[in-house]
N, C-alpha and C positions, 0 to 999 in steps of 0.2 A: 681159092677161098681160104686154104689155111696158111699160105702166105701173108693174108691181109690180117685176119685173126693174130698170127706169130708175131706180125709189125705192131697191132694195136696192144697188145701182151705184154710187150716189150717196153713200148712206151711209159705204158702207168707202172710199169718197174720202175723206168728209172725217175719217173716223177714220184714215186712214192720215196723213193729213196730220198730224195732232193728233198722235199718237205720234212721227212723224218731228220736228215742233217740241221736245217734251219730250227727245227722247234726245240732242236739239243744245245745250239747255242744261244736262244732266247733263254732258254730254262737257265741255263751258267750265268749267264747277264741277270739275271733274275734274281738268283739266289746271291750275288754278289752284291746288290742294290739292298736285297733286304740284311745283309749282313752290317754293312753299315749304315743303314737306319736302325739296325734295334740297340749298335753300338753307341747310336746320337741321343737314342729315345733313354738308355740308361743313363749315361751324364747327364741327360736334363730330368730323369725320376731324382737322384741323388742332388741335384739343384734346389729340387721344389722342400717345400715346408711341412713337415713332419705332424701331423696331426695326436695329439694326445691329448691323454685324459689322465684324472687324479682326485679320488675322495678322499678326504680326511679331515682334520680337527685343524683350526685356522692357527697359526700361532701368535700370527704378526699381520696387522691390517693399518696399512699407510694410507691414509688419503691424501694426505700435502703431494705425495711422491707418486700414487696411486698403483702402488703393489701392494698383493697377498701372500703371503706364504704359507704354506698347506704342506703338514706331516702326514703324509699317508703311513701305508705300513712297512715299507720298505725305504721311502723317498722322502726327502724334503723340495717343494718346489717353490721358487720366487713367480708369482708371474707380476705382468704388469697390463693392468686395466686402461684402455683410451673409450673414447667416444661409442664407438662399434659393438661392445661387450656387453652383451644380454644379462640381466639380473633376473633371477628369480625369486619368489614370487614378484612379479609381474608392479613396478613400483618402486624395487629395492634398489639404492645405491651402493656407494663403498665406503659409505659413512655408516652403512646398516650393520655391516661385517665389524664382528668385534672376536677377539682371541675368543677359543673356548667351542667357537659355534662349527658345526658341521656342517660342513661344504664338498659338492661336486664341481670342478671346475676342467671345463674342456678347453686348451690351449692350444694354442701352435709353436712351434721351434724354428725359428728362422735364423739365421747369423750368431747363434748364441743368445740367442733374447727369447725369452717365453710371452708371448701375448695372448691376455685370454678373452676368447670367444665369447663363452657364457661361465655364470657363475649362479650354482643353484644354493641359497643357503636353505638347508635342510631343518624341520622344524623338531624340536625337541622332544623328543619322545615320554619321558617322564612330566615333561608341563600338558603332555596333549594326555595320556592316563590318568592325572592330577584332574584334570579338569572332567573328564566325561565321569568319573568317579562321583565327584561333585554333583555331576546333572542327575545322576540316577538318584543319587541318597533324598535330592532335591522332591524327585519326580514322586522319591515314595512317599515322602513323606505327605506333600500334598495330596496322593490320593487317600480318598476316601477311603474307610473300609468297608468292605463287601456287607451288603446285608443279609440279615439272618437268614438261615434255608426254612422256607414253611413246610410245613409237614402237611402231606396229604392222606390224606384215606388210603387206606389198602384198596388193591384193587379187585373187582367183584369175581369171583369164580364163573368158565361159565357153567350154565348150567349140566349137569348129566344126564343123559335120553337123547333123545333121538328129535 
């Protein structure tokens, strides 16, 4: 009996061994494959197209050519507008865009070319306080004024006892 025990013992020794070798060279094949996949995956991140963004005051609005240029605070950016490029408010072209006006616009950088996504032209801030100014002076004037407060009677004590 402990012969057979000793032989079965023995056995899954040396199969545990044998599997523990195979899964050690799986794992090196493993980490070699992902080594040059994340080397491939960075050359084609450094490929792809570069997502940005840029508020500021328009300088320059071409529509013959159909670029903007936008001084931010630090940057001046060219982009250029095609078919694909969302305006804001919802309507607007690139004939709306005129020097002077405040714009967000979120482009991409591809080959040296900035093309833009969308482009929000931002509404005036001083023409929108101009205007609700306006509404109110409007609003007061119209209303009426409050009528007079009636006076009432004092009111009766009650009485004392019980």
């Amino acid at each position: 009996m402990k012969k057979v025990l000793a032989t079965v013992f023995s056995v899954m020794f040396v199969f545990a061994l044998t599997t523990a070798t195979f899964a050690a060279e799986k794992k090196e094949a493993a980490s070699a494959e992902k080594k040059e996949m994340t080397t491939e995956k960075k050359a084609e991140k450094k490929k792809k197209v570069a997502h940005k963004q840029i508020t500021g005051e328009v300088t320059a609005a071409d529509a013959k050519a159909n670029t903007i240029t936008v001084k931010g605070k630090k940057t001046e950016v060219t982009v250029t507008v095609n078919d694909k490029t969302k305006f804001m408010p919802k309507g607007k072209t690139i004939a709306d865009v005129t020097a002077g006006e405040k714009v967000m616009v979120k482009y991409t950088e591809a080959d040296g070319q900035n093309t833009a996504k969308s482009v929000k032209i931002e509404a005036k801030k001083a023409a929108k306080k101009s205007k609700k100014a306006e509404k109110k002076m409007e609003e007061k004037k119209e209303a009426a004024p409050a009528p007079a407060k009636e006076e009432k009677a004092p009111a009766k004590k009650p009485a004392a006892g019980y």
